[in-house]
C-alpha positions as CSV (number, residue, x, y, z in Angstrom):
1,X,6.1,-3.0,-17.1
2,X,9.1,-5.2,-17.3
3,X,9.3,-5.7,-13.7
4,X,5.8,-6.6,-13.1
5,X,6.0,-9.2,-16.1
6,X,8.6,-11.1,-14.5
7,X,6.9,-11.0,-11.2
8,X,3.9,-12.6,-12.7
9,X,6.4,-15.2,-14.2
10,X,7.9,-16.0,-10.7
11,X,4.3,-16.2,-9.6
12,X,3.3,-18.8,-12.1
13,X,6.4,-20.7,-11.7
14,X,6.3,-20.7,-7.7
15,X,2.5,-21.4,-7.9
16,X,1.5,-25.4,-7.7
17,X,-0.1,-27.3,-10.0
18,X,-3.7,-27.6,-10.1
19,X,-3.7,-30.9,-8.0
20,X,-2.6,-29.0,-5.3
21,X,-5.3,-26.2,-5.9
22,X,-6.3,-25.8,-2.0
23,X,-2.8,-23.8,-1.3
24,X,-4.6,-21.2,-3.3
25,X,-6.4,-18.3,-1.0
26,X,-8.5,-15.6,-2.2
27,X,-8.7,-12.9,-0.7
28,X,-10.5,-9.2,-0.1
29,X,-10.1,-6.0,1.5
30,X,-11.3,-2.6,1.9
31,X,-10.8,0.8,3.4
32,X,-10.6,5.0,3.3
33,X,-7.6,7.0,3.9
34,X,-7.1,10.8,4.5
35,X,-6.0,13.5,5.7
36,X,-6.9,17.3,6.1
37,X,-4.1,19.2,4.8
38,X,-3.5,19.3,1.9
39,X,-7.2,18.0,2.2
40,X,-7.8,14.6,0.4
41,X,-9.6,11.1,0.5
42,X,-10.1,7.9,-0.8
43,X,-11.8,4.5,-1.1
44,X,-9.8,2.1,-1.7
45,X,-10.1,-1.9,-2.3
46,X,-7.7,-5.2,-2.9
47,X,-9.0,-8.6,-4.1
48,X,-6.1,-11.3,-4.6
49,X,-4.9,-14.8,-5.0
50,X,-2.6,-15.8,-2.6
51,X,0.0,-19.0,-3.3
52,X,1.4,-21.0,-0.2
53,X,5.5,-21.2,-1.5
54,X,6.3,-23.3,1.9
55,X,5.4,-23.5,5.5
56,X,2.1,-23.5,7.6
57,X,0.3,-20.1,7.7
58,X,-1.1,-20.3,11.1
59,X,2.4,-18.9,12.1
60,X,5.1,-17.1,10.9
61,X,7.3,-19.0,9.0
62,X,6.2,-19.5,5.9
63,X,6.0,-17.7,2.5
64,X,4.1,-17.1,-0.4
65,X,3.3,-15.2,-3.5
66,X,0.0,-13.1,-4.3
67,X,-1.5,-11.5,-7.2
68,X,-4.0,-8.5,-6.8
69,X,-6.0,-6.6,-8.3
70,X,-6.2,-2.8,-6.6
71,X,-8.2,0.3,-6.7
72,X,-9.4,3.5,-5.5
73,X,-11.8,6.3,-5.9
74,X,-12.6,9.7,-4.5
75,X,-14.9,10.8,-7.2
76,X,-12.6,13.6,-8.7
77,X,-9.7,11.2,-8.7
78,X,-10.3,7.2,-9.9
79,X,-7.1,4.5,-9.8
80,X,-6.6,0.7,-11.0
81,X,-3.7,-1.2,-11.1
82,X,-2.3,-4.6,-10.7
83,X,0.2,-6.4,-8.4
84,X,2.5,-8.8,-7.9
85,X,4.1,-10.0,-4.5
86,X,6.7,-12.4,-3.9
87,X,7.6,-13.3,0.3
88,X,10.1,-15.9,0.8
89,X,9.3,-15.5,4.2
90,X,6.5,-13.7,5.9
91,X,7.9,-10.9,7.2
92,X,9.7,-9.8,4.2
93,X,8.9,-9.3,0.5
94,X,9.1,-7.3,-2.7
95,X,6.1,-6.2,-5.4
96,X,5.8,-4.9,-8.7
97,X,2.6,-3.2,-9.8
98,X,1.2,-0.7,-12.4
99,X,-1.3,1.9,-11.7
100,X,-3.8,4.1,-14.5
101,X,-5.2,7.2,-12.4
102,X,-7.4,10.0,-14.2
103,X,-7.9,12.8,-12.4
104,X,-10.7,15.6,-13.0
105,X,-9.5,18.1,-9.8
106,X,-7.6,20.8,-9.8
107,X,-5.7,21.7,-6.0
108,X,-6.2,25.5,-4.6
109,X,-2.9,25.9,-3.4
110,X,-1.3,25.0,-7.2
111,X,-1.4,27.1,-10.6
112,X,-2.8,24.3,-12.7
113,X,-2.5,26.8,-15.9
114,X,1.6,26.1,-15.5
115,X,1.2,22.6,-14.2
116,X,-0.7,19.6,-15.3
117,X,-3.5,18.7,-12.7
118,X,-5.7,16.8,-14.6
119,X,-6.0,13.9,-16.9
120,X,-4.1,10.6,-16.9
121,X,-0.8,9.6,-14.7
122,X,1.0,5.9,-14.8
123,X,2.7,4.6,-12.6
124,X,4.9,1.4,-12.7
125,X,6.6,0.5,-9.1
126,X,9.2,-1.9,-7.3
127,X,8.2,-2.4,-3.7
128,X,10.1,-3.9,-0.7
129,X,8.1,-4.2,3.0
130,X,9.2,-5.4,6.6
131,X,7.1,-6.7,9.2
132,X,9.3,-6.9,12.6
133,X,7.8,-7.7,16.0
134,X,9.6,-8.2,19.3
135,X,8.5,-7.7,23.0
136,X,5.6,-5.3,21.9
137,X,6.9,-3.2,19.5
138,X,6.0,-3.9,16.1
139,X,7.9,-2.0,12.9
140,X,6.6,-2.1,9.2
141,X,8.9,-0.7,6.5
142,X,8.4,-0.3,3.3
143,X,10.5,1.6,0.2
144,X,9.1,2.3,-2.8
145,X,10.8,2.5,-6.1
146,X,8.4,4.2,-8.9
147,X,8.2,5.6,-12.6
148,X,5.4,8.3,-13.2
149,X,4.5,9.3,-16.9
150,X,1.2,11.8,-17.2
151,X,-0.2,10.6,-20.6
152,X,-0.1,13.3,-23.3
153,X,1.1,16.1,-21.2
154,X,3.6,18.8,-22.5
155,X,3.9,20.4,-19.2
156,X,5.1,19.3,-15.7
157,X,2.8,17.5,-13.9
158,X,0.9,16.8,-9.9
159,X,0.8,13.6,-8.7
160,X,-1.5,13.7,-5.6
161,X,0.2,10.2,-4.6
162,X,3.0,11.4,-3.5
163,X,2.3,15.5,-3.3
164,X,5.1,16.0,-6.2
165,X,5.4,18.1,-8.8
166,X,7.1,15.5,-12.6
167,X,8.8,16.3,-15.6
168,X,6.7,16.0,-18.5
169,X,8.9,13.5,-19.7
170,X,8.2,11.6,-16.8
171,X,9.5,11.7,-13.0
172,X,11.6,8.6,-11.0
173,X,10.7,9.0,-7.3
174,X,11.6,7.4,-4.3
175,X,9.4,6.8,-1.0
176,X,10.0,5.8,2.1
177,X,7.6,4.6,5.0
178,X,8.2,3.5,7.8
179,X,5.9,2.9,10.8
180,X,7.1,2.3,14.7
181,X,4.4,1.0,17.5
182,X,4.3,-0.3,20.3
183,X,1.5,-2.4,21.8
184,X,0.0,-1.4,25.3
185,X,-2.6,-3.9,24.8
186,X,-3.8,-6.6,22.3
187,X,-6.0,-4.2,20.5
188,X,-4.2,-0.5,21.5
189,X,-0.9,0.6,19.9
190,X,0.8,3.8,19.9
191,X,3.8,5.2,17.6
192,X,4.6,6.8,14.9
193,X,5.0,7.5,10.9
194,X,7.2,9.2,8.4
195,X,6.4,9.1,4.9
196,X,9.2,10.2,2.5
197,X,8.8,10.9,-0.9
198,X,11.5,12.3,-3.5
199,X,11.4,13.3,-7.4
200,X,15.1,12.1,-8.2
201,X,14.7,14.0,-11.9
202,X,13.2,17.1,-10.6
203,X,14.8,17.0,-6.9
204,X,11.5,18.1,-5.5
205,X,10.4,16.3,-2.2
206,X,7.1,15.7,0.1
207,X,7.5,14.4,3.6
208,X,4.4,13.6,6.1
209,X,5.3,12.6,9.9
210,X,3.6,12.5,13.4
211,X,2.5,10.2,16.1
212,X,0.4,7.6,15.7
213,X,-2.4,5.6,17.6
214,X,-3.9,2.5,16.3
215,X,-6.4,0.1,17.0
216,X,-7.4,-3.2,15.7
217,X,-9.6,-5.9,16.8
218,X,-8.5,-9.7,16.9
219,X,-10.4,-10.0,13.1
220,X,-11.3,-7.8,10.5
221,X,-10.9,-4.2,11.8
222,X,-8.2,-1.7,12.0
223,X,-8.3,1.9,12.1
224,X,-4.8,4.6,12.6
225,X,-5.0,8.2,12.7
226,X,-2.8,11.0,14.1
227,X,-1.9,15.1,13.8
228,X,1.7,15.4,12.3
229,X,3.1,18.1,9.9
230,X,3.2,18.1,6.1
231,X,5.8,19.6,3.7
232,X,6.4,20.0,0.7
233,X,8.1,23.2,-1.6
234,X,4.6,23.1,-3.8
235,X,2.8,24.5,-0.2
236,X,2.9,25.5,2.9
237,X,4.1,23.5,5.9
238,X,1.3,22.4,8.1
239,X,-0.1,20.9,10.6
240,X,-2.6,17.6,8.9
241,X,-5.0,15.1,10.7
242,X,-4.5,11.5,8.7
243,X,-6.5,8.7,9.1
244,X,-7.0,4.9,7.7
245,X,-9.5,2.2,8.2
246,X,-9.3,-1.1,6.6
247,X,-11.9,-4.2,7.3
248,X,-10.5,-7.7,5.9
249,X,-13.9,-9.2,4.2
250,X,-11.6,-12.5,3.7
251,X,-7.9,-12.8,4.8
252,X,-4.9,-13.0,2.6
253,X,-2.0,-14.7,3.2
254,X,-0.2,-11.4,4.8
255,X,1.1,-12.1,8.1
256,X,-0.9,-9.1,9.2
257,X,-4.0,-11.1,8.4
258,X,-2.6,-14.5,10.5
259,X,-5.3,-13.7,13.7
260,X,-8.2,-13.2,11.3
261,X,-6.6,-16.8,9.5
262,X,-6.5,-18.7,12.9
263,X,-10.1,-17.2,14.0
264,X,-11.9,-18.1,10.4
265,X,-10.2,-21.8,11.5
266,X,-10.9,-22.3,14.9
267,X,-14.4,-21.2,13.6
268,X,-14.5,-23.9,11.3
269,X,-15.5,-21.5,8.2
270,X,-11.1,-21.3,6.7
271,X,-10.9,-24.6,5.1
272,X,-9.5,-21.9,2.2
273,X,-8.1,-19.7,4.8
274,X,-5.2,-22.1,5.9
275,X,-3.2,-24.1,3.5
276,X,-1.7,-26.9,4.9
């Protein structure tokens, strides 16, 4: 919680006065994630207030700091949290954030009589993400510091986050994720993913990978998905089909949003969407 107060402070202090209000760019986003195995879904949803820091936003160079407000929802299991992001540049960044989830779902392939399945899990986490694009191949990275606590539990506990199994005093865990593609053409990429994730308390570890196709269009759309394997000591190893698609209602000041940014100006409708 520490962290994400003195994010907020760097936000405040990096943000302009209110003279210079049109730097500021809401923004809004949705989407639904899943995969098959272990079976699992979610809606999920980002509004935010971006900050111009320096630069022009119809390209890369430039940076900026953001606060959001996140969520998700897939009936049995609801999230909120909040976020701050500080980019000195563009393409690379850290966030802080805390996350409240209550669950009410209790996974077939766990005994949720010796573990805690249910009820309330926060989370507090340091982020650091890498956009990288040269000659067609395109690389996001991020790592993923966080703290889990499950409220009021005395027994070890699931987070279905990251497919671990806590302490009851709490678990520290680690995640990586990156993501490799390469573009065959402007709306067709193809690649692939590994998401990491170990409990550094408990040494227990979860680790998705496969290939990867992606499409986007020049604006509001994108959609991944792919069949790769999924493992974990708490299950089985198996094969799993995962998914994403996301649709930017109104662009942020990501660099992944920059196309839907030019289009919304060369439109004539982003007199918010591009800070001078």
């Amino acid at each position: 919680m520490r962290i994400l107060i003195g994010f907020t402070a760097l936000f405040l202090f990096f943000s302009p006065p209110p003279a210079f209000a049109s730097v500021f760019v809401p923004d809004l986003r949705v989407g639904l994630l899943g995969r098959s195995y272990p079976v699992g879904a979610q809606l999920v949803g980002s509004a935010g207030l971006g900050a111009r820091i320096w630069g022009r936003t119809d390209q890369w160079k430039y940076g900026y700091a953001r606060l959001a407000f996140n969520g998700a929802t897939s009936v049995v299991v609801n999230r909120a949290g909040v976020e701050v992001q500080l980019f000195p540049v563009s393409i690379l960044g850290v966030s802080a954030g805390y996350e409240s989830g209550v669950r009410n779902f209790r996974p077939r392939f766990l005994d949720c009589n010796a573990v805690e399945c249910e009820g309330r899990v926060d989370r507090a986490y340091l982020r650091g993400q890498l956009f990288f694009g040269v000659k067609g191949v395109v690389l996001n990275w991020n790592v993923r510091y966080e703290q889990l606590r499950a409220y009021r539990s005395e027994r070890p506990f699931f987070d279905e986050m990251t497919l671990l199994r806590g302490r009851s005093a709490g678990e520290v865990v680690i995640q990586h994720n990156p993501i490799l593609l390469y573009r065959v053409s402007p709306e067709w990429k193809v690649g692939a993913t590994s998401l990491y994730s170990r409990a550094l308390d408990s040494g227990g570890y979860s680790h998705m990978y496969g290939p990867l196709v992606a499409w986007s269009d020049p604006v509001k759309w994108s959609v991944a998905g792919g069949i790769g394997i999924n493992q974990s000591p708490l299950f089985a190893p198996g094969f799993t089909v995962f998914f994403m698609a996301q649709m930017a209602i109104a662009p942020s000041l990501q660099i992944s949003d920059l196309a839907f940014r030019n289009f919304a100006n060369r439109a004539g409708t982003g007199a918010r969407s591009k800070p001078e």
